[in-house]
C-alpha positions as CSV (number, residue, x, y, z in Angstrom):
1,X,3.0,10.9,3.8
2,X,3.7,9.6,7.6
3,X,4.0,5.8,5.9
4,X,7.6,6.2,4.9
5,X,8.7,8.9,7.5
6,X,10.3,7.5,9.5
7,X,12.6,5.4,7.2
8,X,13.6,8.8,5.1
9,X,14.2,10.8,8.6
10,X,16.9,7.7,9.4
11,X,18.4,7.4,6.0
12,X,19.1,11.1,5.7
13,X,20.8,11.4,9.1
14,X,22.6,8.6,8.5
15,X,24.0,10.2,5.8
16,X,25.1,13.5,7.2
17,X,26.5,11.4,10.1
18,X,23.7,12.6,12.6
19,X,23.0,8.9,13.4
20,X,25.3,6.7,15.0
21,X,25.2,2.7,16.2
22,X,22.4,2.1,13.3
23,X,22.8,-1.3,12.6
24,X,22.0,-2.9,9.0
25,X,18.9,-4.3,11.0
26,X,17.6,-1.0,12.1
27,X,18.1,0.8,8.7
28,X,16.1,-2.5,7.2
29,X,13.2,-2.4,9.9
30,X,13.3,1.7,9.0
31,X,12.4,0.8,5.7
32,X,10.0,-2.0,5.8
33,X,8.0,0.5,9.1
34,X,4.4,0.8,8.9
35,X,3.3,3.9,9.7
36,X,-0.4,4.3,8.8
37,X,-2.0,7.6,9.9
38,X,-3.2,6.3,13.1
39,X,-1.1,3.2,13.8
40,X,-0.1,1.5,16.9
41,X,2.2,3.6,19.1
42,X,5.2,1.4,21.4
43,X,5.8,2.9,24.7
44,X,7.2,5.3,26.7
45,X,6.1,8.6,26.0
46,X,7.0,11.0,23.4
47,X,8.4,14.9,25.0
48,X,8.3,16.8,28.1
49,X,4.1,16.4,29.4
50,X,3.2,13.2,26.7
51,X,0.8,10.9,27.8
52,X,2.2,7.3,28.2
53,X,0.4,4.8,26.4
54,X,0.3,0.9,27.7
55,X,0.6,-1.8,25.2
56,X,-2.3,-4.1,23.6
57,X,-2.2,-7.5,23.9
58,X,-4.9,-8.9,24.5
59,X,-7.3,-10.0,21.6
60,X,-11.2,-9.5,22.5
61,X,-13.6,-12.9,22.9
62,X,-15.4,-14.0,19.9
63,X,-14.4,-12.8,16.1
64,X,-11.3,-13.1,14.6
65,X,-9.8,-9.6,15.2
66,X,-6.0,-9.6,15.2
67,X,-3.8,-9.5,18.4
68,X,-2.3,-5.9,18.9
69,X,0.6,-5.9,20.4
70,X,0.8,-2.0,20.4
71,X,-0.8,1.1,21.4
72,X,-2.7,3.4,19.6
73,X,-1.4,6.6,19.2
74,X,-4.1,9.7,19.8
75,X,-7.8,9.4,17.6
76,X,-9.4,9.0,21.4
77,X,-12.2,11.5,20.4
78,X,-12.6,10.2,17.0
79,X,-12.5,6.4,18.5
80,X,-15.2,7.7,20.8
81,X,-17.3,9.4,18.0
82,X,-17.5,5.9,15.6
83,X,-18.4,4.0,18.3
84,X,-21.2,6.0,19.3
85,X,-22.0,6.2,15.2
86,X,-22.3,2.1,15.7
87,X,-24.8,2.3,18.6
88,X,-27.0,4.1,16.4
89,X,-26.2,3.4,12.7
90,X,-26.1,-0.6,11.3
91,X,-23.6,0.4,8.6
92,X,-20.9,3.2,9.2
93,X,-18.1,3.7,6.1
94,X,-14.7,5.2,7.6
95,X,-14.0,7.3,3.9
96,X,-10.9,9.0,3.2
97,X,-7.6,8.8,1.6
98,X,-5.4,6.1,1.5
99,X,-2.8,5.8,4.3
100,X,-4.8,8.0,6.1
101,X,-5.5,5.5,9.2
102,X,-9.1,4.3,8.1
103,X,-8.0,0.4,9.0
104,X,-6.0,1.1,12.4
105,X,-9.2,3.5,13.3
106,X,-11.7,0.9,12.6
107,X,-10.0,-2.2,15.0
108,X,-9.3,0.4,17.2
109,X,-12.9,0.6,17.4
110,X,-13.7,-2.9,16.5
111,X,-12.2,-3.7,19.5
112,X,-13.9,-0.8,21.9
113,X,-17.1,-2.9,20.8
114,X,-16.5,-6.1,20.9
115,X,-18.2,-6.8,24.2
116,X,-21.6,-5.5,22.7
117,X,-21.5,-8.4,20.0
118,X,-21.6,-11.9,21.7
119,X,-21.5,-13.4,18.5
120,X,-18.2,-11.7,17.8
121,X,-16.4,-9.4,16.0
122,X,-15.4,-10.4,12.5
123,X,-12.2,-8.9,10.3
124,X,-12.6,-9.0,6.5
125,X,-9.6,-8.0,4.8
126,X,-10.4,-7.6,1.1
127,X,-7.4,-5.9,0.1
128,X,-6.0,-9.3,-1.5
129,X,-9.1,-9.3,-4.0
130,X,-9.4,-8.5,-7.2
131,X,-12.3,-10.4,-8.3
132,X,-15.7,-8.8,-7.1
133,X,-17.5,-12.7,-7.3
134,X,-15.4,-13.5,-4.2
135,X,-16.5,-11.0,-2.1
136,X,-18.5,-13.3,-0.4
137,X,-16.3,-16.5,-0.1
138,X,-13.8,-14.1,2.1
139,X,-16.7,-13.4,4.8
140,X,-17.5,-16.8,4.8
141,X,-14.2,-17.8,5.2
142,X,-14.0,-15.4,8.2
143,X,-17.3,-16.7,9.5
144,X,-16.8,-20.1,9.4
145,X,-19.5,-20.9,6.7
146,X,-18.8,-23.3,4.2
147,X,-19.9,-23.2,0.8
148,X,-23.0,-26.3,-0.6
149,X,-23.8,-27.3,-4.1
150,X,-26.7,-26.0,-5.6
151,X,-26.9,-23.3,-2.4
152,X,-26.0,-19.6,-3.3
153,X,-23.5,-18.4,-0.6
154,X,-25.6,-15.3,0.1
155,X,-28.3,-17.2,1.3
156,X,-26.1,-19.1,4.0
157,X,-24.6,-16.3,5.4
158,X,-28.2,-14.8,5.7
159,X,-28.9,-18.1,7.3
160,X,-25.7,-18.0,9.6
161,X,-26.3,-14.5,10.4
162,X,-29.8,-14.3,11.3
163,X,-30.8,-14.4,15.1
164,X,-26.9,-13.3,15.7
165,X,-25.7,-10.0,17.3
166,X,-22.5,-9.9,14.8
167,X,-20.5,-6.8,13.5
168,X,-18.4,-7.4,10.7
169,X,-15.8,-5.2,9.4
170,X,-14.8,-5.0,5.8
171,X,-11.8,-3.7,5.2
172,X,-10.5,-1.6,1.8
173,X,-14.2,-2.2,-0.3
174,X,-12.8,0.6,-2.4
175,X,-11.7,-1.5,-5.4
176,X,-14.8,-4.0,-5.0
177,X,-17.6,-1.4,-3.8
178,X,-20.6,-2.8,-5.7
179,X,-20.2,-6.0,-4.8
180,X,-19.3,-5.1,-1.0
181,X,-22.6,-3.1,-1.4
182,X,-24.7,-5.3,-2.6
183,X,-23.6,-7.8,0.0
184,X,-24.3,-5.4,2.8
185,X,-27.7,-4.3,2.1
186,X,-28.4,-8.3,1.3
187,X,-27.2,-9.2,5.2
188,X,-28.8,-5.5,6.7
189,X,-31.9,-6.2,5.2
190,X,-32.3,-9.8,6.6
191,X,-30.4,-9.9,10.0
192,X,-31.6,-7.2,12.4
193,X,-29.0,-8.1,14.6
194,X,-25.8,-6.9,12.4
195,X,-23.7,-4.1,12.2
196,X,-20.9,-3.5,9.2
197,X,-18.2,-1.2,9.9
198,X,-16.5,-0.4,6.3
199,X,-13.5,0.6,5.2
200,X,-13.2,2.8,1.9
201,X,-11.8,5.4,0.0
202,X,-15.4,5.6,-1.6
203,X,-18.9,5.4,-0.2
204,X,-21.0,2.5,-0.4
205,X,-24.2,4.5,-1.2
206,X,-26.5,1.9,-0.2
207,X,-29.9,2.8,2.4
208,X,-28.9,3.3,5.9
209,X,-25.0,4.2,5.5
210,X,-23.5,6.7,7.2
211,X,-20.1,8.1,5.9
212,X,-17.1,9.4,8.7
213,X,-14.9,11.1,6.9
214,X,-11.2,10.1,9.2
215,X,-9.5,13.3,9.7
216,X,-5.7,13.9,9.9
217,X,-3.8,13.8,12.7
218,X,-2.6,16.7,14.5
219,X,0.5,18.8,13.0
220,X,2.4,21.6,14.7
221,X,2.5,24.9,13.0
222,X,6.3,24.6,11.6
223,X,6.8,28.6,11.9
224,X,6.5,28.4,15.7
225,X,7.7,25.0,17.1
226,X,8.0,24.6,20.6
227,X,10.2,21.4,21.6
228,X,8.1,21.1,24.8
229,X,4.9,21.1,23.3
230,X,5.5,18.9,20.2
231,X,4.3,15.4,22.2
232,X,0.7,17.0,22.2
233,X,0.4,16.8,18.5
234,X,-0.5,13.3,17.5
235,X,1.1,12.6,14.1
236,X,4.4,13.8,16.1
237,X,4.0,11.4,18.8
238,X,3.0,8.7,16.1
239,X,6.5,9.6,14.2
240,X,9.1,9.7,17.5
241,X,7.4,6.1,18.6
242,X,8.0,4.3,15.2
243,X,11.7,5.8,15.6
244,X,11.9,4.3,18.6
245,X,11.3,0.8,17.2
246,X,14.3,1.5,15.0
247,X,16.9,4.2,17.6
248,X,15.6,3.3,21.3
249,X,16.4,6.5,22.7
250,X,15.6,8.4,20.0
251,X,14.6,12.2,21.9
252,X,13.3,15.4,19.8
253,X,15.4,18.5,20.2
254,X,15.7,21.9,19.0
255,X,18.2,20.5,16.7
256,X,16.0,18.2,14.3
257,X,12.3,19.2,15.8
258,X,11.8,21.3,12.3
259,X,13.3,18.3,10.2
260,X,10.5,16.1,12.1
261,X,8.1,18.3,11.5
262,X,8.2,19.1,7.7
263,X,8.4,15.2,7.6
264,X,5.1,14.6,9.5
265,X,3.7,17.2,7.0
């Protein structure tokens, strides 16, 4: 997997004495990198004829979304794809393996959006939960919406909701699917005005869904690697930029371009 590439590509070289000037910092950052199939990409550019890619830092008005402070690396066409799925769809699920990008893809389009919801964009990270029953206290928290005696949460979101143009993301509903489910179709049903974007390595399977299935990045062909073409290929751009963070300077060659390659695999 690309989420520990990185970290093994330094290690070994460091090893064989292919590294040098690798501080006890970098080899720590190395192994503590986050490289999620699609995850922000740092500048400059990654071989001969790569397109540069300016940083993010801005966060978008309304919502809660999280500042990026880097790019994203390739997934323009599939950026372009779930945000025209939104436009027509009130609940899209990004489905697919994990590590496979489905978060970084969906602020990545949460934030391609945002100016279509004046209400805001809205982040819930449900990774953290374990309990299905709290599904809705964590989009309340997010919201703003506090909890009253004798009301059932549910019902205040609705109430919240209603009349607002609003897309909320739920992130990872995997491990709580029914209850992110049952949620959805609750809000869906009563505010015309929302949109859910979704997370998950399963479907919700609710009325109205519609499933994207995120696809992998780009990989060479290992059996005929051309140095000069290699920045084209998006998980190998992805790989050289999160080295970067670690080895400024970091360049492929002919030397280690197979070695990167069988990693990115």
């Amino acid at each position: 997997m690309l989420t520990c590439a990185t970290s093994r590509l330094l290690l070994f070289w460091g090893s064989k004495g292919l590294v040098t000037g690798m501080t006890k910092r970098h080899t720590q950052n190395a192994r503590t990198l986050r490289l999620v199939g699609s995850e922000p990409e740092a500048n400059p550019a990654v071989a001969p004829g790569a397109p540069d890619h300016t940083p993010i830092v801005e966060r978008p008005p309304g919502g809660n979304l999280p500042v990026q402070l880097t790019s994203f690396v390739g997934r323009e066409r599939e950026v372009s794809e779930v945000e025209g799925l939104l436009s027509d769809h009130r609940l899209v699920t990004l489905t697919g393996p994990g590590g496979s990008g489905k978060t970084r893809l969906a602020l990545a389009v949460a934030f391609g959006v945002a100016a279509s919801f004046e209400d805001g964009v809205w982040l819930i990270e449900l990774a953290p939960l374990s309990d299905p029953d709290l599904v809705p206290q964590a989009v309340a928290q997010a919201l703003g919406v506090r909890e009253v005696p004798g009301q059932p949460l549910t019902e205040k979101l609705v109430a919240h909701l209603q009349g607002r143009k609003v897309l909320l993301v739920l992130d990872n509903c995997e491990h709580l699917v029914e209850a992110c489910a049952m949620l959805s179709d609750r809000l869906l049903r009563s505010c015309l005005e929302l949109r859910v974007l979704a997370t998950s390595r399963e479907t919700l399977s609710i009325a109205g869904e519609y499933t994207w299935l995120v696809p992998s990045l780009l990989l060479p062909d290992r059996e005929r690697l051309a140095v000069e073409e290699l920045g084209r290929f998006e998980a190998i751009r992805l790989f050289v930029e999160r080295t970067r963070a670690v080895r400024p300077g970091f360049e492929i060659t002919e030397q280690n371009a197979r070695v990167i390659a069988q990693i990115c695999q």
